[in-house]
C-alpha positions in Angstrom: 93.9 144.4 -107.6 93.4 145.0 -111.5 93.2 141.6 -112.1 90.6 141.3 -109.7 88.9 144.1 -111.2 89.2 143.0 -114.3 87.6 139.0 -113.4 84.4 141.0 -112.4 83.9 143.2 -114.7 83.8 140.3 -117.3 81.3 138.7 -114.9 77.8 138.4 -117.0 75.5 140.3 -115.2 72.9 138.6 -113.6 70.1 139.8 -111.2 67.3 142.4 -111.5 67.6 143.1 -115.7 67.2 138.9 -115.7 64.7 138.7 -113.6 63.0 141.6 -115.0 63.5 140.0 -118.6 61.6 136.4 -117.0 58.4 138.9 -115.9 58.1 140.3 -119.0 57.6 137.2 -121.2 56.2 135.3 -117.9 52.5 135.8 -119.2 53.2 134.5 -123.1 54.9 131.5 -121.5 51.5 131.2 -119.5 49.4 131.3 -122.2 51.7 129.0 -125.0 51.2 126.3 -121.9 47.6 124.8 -122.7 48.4 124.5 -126.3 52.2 122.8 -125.4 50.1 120.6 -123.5 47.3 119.8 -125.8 50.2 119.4 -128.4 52.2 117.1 -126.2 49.4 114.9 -124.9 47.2 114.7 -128.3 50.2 114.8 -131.0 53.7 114.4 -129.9 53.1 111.4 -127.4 50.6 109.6 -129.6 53.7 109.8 -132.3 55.9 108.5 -129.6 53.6 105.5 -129.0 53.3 104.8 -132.3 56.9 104.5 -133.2 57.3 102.1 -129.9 54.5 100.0 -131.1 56.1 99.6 -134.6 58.6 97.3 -133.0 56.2 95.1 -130.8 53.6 92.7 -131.3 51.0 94.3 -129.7 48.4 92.5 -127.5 46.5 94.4 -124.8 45.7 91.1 -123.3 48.4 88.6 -122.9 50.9 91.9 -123.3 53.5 93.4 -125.9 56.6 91.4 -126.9 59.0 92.7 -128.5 59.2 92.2 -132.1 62.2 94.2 -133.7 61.8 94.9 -137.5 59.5 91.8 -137.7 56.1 94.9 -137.9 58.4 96.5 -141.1 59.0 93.0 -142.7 55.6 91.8 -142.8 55.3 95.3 -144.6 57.5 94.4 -147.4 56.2 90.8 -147.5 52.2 92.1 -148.3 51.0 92.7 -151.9 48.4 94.6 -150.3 50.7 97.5 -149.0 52.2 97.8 -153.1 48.6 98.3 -154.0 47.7 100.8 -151.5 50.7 102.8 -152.2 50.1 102.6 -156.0 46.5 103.6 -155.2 47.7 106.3 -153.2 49.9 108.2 -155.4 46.8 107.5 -158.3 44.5 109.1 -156.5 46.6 112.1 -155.6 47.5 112.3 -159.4 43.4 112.6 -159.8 43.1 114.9 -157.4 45.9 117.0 -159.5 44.2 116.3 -162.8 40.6 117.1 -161.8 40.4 118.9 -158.8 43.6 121.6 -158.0 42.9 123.7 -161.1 38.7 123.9 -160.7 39.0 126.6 -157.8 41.7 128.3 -159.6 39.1 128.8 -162.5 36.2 129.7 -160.0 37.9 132.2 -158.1 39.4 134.2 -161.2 36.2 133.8 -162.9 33.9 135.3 -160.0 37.1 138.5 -159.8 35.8 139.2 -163.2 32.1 139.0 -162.5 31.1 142.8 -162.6 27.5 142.1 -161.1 26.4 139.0 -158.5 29.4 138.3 -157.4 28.7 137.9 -153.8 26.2 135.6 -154.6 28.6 133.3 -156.7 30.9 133.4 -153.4 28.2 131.9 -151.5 26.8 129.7 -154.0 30.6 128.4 -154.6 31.2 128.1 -151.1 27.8 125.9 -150.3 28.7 122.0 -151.0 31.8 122.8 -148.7 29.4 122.9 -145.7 27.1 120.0 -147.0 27.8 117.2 -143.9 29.5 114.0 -144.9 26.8 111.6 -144.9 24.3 113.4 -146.8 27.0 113.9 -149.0 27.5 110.3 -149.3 24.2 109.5 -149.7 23.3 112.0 -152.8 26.5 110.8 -154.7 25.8 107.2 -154.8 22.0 107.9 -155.7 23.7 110.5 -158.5 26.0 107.0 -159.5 23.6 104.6 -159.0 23.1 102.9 -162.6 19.7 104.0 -162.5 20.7 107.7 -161.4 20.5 110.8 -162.9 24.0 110.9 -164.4 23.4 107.7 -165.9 20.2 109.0 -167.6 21.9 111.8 -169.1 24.7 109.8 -170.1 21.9 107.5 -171.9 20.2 110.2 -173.1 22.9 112.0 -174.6 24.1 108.3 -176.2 26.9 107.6 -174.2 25.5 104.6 -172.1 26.0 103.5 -168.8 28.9 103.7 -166.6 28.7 101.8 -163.7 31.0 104.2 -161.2 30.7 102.3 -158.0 31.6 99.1 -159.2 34.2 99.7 -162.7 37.5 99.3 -161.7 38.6 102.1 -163.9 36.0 104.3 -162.5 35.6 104.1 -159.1 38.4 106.6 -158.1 37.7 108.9 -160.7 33.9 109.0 -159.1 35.7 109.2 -155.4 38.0 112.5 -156.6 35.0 113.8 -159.2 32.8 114.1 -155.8 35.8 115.5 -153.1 36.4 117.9 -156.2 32.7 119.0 -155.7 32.5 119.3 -152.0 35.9 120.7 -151.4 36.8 123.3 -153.9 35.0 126.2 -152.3 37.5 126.2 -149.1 40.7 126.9 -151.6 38.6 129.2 -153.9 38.2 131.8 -151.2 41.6 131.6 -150.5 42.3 132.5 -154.2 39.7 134.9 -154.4 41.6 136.8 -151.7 44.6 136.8 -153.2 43.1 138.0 -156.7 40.8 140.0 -155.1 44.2 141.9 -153.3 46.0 142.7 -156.5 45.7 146.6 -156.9 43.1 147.3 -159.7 45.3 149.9 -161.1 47.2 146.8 -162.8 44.1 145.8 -164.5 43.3 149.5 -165.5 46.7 150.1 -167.0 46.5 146.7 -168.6 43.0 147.5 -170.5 44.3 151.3 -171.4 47.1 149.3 -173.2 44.5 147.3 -174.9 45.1 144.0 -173.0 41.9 141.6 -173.2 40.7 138.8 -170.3 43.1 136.3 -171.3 45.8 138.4 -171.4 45.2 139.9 -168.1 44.7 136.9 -166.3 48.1 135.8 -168.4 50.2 138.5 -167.2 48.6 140.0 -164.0 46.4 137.4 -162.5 48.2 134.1 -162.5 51.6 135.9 -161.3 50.2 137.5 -158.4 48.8 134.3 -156.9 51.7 132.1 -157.8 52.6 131.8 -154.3 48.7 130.3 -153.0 48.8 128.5 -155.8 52.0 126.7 -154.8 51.4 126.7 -151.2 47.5 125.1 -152.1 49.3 122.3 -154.2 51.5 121.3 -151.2 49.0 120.9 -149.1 47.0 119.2 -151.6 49.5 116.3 -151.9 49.7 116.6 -148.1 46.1 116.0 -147.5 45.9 113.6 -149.8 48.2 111.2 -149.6 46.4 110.5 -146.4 42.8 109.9 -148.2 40.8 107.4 -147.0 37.6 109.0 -145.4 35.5 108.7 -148.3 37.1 105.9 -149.8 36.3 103.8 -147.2 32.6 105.2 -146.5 31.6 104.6 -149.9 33.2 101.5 -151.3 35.3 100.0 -148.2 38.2 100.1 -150.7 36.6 98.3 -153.3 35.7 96.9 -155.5 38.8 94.6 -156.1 40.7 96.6 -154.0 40.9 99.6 -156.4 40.7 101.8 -154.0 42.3 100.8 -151.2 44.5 103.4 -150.0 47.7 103.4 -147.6 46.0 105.2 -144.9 42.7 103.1 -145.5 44.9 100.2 -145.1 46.5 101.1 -142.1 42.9 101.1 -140.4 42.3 97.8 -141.6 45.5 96.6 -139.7 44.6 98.2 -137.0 40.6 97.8 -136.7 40.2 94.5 -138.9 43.3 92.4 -138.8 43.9 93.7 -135.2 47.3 94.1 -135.6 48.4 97.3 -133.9 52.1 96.7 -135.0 52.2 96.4 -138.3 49.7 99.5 -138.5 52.0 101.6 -136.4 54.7 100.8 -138.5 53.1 101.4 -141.9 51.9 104.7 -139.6 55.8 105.3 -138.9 56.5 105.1 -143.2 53.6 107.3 -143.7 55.4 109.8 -140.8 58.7 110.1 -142.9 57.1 110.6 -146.0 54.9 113.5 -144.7 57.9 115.1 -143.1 60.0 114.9 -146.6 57.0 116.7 -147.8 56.9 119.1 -145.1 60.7 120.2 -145.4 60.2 120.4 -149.0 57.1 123.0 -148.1 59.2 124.7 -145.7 62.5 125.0 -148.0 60.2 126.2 -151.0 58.8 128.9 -148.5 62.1 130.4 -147.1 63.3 130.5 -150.7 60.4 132.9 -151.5 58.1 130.8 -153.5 55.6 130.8 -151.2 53.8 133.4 -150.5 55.6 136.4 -151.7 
């Protein structure tokens, strides 16, 4: 008898507080299902495909045969795929160089603007909504040898460059133009964050005598450590998958200069026509993005990101 009593009373208890438990998170399950589907159907398949195609040749009309690591060897065996890759980590060196400190600047400079400031957010924020072919269009009449940069350059007794067509400057005039378009997206977000430090810093800092440099030293730079940080992962991120403008504006030219690894996955795929080799340098480009994301996702649960 007590060891019966004692079997069921280490029974789990199942029943109403279960079911009760299901209703109650019934509707959030409801509402997470469109965007597991969207997910599943748009991302997570697509991925799936992808890595299946990597080991077939793919023809959609004689068939797929199977092709085992014959996709990833053709990889190895092409000079072109070196020179993308090469490309690649150039231009996100560029990017670096020129580009991830410019918003930085804008955003701490329009915190210390005492008057028109809200007109410096929208006038910063402006070439970000510019569309992408008349964005195209003005920079290669603003390069064009007979252009207005190259006037001023003249004038000023430099000479002519010749940006769309100097090897040495072509992605230079590629990351000079994204620079332009795309800084005012990551300046809000640092405007916010400077904008969110509590004044009384600053007050306590000029009391003590503390100029501009020394405030943007010591209070400034420290507070938005953690956007900046989180900005320059996804900066690498984003561009180590360039190949938008570098393939509207000079097709990866000239010489190749700046062909890209994602630019060069489309021309496997939508100029040599072969699927396989694409999906697999698609596949390399996966794992390479995911080291990048666990190294995000470490730095954040360490507290470097966005504390």
């Amino acid at each position: 008898m007590e060891h019966t009593t004692a079997v069921s009373m280490s029974k789990p208890k199942t029943g109403p507080r279960r079911t009760g438990k299901w209703k109650r998170y019934m509707w959030g399950y409801l509402f997470l299902l469109p965007a597991v589907i969207t997910f599943t159907l748009f991302l997570w398949l697509p991925i799936f495909k992808g890595v299946l195609n990597s080991f077939y040749h793919v023809d959609f009309v004689k068939g797929n045969s199977f092709a085992g690591f014959d996709n990833y060897a053709a990889i190895f065996s092409d000079p072109d795929v070196m020179v993308s890759v090469k490309n690649t980590l150039y231009y996100m060196g560029l990017a670096l160089v020129i580009g991830f400190w410019v918003p930085i600047v804008i955003a701490i400079a329009i915190s210390e603007m005492r008057r028109f400031q809200g007109f410096a957010r929208v006038a910063a924020y402006l070439p970000y909504v510019v569309p992408f072919v008349v964005l195209y269009g003005v920079w290669r009449w603003l390069y064009d040898p007979v252009g207005p940069i190259n006037a001023v350059l003249k004038a000023i007794g430099i000479g002519q460059i010749n940006f769309m067509v100097d090897r040495s400057w072509s992605m230079i005039s590629i990351v000079i133009m994204e620079t332009w378009q795309s800084f005012g997206s990551a300046m809000l977000i640092y405007l916010a964050a400077t904008l969110s430090v509590p004044r009384d810093w600053y007050e306590a800092a000029e009391i003590d005598g503390a100029g501009i440099w020394s405030r943007i030293r010591h209070i400034t730079l420290p507070a938005i450590r953690g956007q900046i940080l989180l900005l320059l992962m996804l900066q690498l991120i984003a561009t180590s998958q360039g190949f938008q403008t570098q393939f509207a504006m000079l097709d990866g030219g000239p010489n190749n200069a700046t062909l890209t690894y994602a630019l060069l996955i489309v021309k496997y795929a939508f100029v040599r026509l072969d699927y396989g080799v694409a999906s697999a340098l698609g596949v390399l480009m996966f794992l390479a993005l995911s080291i990048l994301a666990i190294a995000q996702y470490r730095l954040n649960n360490r507290g470097g990101v966005g504390q």
